[in-house]
C-alpha positions in Angstrom: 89.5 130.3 341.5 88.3 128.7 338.5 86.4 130.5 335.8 83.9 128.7 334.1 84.8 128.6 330.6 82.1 130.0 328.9 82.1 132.8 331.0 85.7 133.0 330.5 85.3 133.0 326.7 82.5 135.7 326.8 85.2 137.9 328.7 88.2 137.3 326.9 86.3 138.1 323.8 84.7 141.6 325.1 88.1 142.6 326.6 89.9 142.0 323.5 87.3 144.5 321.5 88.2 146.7 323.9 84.6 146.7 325.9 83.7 145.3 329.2 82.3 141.9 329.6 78.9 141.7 330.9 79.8 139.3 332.9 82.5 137.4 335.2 83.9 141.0 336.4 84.4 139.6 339.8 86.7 137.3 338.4 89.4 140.3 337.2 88.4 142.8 339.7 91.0 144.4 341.6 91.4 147.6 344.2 88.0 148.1 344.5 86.8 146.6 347.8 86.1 150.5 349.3 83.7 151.4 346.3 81.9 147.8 346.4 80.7 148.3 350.5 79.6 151.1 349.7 77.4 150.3 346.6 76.3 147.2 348.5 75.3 149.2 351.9 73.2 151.2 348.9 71.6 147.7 347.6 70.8 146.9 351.7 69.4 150.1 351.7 66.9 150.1 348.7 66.2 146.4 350.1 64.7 148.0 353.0 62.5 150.4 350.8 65.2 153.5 350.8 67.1 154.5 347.9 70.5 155.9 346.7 72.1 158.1 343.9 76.0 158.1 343.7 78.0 159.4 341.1 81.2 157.7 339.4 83.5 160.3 338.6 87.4 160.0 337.0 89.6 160.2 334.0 89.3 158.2 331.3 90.6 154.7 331.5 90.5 154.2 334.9 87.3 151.7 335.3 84.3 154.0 335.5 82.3 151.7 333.2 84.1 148.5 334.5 83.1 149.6 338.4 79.4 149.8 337.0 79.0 146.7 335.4 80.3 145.1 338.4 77.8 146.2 340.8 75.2 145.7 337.9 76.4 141.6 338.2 75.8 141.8 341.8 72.5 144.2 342.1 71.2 141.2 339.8 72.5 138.4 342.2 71.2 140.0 344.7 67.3 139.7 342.9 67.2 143.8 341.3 65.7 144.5 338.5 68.5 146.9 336.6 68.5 148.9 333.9 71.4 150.6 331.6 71.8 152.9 329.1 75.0 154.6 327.8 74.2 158.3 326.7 74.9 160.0 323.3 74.3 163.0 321.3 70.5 161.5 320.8 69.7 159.7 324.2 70.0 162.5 326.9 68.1 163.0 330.0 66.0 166.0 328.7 65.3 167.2 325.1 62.5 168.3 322.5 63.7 166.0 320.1 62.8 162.7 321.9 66.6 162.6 323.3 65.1 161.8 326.7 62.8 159.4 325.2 65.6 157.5 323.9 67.1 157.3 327.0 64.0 155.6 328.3 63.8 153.5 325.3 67.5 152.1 326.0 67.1 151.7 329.6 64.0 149.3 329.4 65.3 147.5 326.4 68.0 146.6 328.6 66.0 145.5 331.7 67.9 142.7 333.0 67.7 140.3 336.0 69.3 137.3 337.0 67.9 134.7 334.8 68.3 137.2 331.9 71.5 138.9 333.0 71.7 140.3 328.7 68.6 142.6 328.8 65.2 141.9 327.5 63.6 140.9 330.4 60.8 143.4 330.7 58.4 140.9 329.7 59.3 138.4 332.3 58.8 141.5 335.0 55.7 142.5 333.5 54.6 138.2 333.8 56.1 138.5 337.4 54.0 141.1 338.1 50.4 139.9 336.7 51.5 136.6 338.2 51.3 138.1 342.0 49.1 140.5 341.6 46.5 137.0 340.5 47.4 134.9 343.7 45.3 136.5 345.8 42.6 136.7 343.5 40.3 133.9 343.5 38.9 132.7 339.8 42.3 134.0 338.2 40.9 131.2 335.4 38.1 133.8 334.5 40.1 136.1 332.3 37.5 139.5 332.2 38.0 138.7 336.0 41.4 138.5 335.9 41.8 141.9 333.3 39.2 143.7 335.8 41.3 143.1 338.8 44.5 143.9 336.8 42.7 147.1 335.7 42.6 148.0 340.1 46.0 150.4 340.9 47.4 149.2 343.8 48.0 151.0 346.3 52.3 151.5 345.5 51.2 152.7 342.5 48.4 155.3 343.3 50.7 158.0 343.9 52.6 158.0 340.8 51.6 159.2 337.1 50.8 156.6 334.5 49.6 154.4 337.6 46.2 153.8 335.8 47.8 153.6 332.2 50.2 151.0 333.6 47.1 148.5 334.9 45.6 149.2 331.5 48.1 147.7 329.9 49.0 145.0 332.4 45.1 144.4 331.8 45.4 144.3 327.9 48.8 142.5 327.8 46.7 139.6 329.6 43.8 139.7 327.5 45.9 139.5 324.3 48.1 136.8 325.5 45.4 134.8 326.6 43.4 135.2 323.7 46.1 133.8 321.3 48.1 137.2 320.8 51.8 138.1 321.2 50.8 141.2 323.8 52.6 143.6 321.2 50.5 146.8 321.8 51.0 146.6 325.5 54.5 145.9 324.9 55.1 148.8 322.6 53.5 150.9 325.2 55.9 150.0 328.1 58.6 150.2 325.3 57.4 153.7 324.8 56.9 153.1 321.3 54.4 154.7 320.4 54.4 158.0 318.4 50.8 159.8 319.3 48.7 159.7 322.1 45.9 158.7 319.4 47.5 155.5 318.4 48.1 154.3 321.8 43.7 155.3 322.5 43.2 153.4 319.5 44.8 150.3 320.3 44.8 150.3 324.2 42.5 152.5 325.4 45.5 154.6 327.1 45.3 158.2 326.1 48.7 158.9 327.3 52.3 157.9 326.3 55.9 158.3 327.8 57.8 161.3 326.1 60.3 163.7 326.8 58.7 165.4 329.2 57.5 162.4 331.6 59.8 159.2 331.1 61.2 159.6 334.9 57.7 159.1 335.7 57.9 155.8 334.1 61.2 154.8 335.8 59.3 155.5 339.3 56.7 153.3 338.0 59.3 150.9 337.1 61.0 150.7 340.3 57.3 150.1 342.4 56.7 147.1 339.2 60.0 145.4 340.4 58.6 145.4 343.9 55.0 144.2 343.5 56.6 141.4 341.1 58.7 139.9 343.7 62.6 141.7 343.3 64.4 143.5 345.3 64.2 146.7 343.8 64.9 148.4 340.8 68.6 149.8 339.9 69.5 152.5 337.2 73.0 152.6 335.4 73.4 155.6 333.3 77.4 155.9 331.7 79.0 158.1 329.0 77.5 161.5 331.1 80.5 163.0 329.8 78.2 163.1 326.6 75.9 165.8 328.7 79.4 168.2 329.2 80.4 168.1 325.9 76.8 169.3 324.6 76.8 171.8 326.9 80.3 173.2 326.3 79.2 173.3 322.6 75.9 175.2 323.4 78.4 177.8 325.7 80.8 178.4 322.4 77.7 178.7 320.2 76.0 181.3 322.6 79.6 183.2 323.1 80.0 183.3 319.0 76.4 184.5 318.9 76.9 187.2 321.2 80.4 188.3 319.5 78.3 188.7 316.6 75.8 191.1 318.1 78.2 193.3 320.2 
């Protein structure tokens, strides 16, 4: 089978840093055809408007990570949306710190599809999306038209939080990048960069902003986006949990010395 070379460049250089390539996995994979059916029975699955949750688990070394970033390659040639994110001692799935915000901030600056296989591809989804939800609607050259049907949840979204904040800022990404702008303030929003509720009124209009405590609510609304902007689906890669052990093992030795102190 012959690599292409600058795939084969790409990968020679990431396994020699000791990471794993982005890309060409398939190329070096080996042993792992059980794993693979299954994942893909998953993908056929969420294709047909189910879902899946698996977990990876072994010792170190023996291609947790690698396993992953091969069925990320193929979720994205077979037209998902996916998102990654490694966590660490500051991006966790919950906290009071913004940990879990973090996390949400990693996974969406690593949205990736096929065209943009590298990450920052939210905006083309977010284009997708406006795009679609505009064929349909007759006069899309009338922009207030165009924000004011934006502005309308359909009716995937309904159901979730941050439905109406989401057409809000598909609505005010359009106007602004219509109107000569970059889209920023809608951007920052889906980026969950914002710091205060007030600032995000202020500039958008939207009165509410992804935080600790609601960021999964934004992955839901993620996954219904992929849909209504013409992917598959939306897949989530989350590596390094071993990061969520270690915290809580140290937690457990604090509490123990804690309570040796007090006996």
């Amino acid at each position: 089978m012959d690599v292409p070379k600058r795939t084969l460049v790409a990968m020679m250089n990431a396994l020699s840093s000791g990471v794993v390539p982005r890309r060409g996995l398939e190329y070096i994979a080996v042993g792992r055809r059980k794993e693979t059916e299954t994942f893909i029975s998953d993908m056929e699955t969420t294709k047909e408007g189910g879902g899946a949750f698996r977990i990876i688990s072994g010792r170190y070394g023996n291609g947790k990570s690698f396993l992953m970033q091969m069925v990320r390659n193929k979720a994205m040639d077979e037209g998902f949306v996916v998102m990654d994110a490694d966590l660490s001692v500051n991006r966790r799935l919950t906290g009071g710190k913004n940990e879990g915000l973090a996390t949400y901030r990693e996974l969406v600056k690593n949205m990736a599809v096929k065209s943009k296989p590298d990450g920052g591809a939210m905006e083309s989804v977010i284009q997708d999306y406006i795009e679609r939800s505009l064929e349909s609607e007759d006069g899309t050259d009338d922009l207030e038209r165009s924000c004011s049907h934006l502005k309308m949840v359909p009716q995937n979204l309904s159901h979730l939080p941050f439905a109406k904040d989401v057409s809000i800022a598909m609505s005010e990404y359009l106007r602004d990048t219509m109107t000569d702008g970059d889209g920023s303030d809608a951007l920052r929003w889906f980026k969950g960069e914002y710091d205060t509720k007030k600032d995000s009124k202020h500039d958008l209009g939207i009165g509410n902003i992804p935080d600790d405590s609601n960021w999964y609510d934004m992955i839901k609304i993620w996954a219904e986006i992929s849909v209504l902007a013409g992917y598959k689906g939306l897949i989530v890669f989350i590596d390094e949990a071993v990061v969520l052990y270690k915290l809580q093992s140290k937690i457990s030795r604090s509490n123990n010395y804690e309570r040796m102190l007090t006996i």
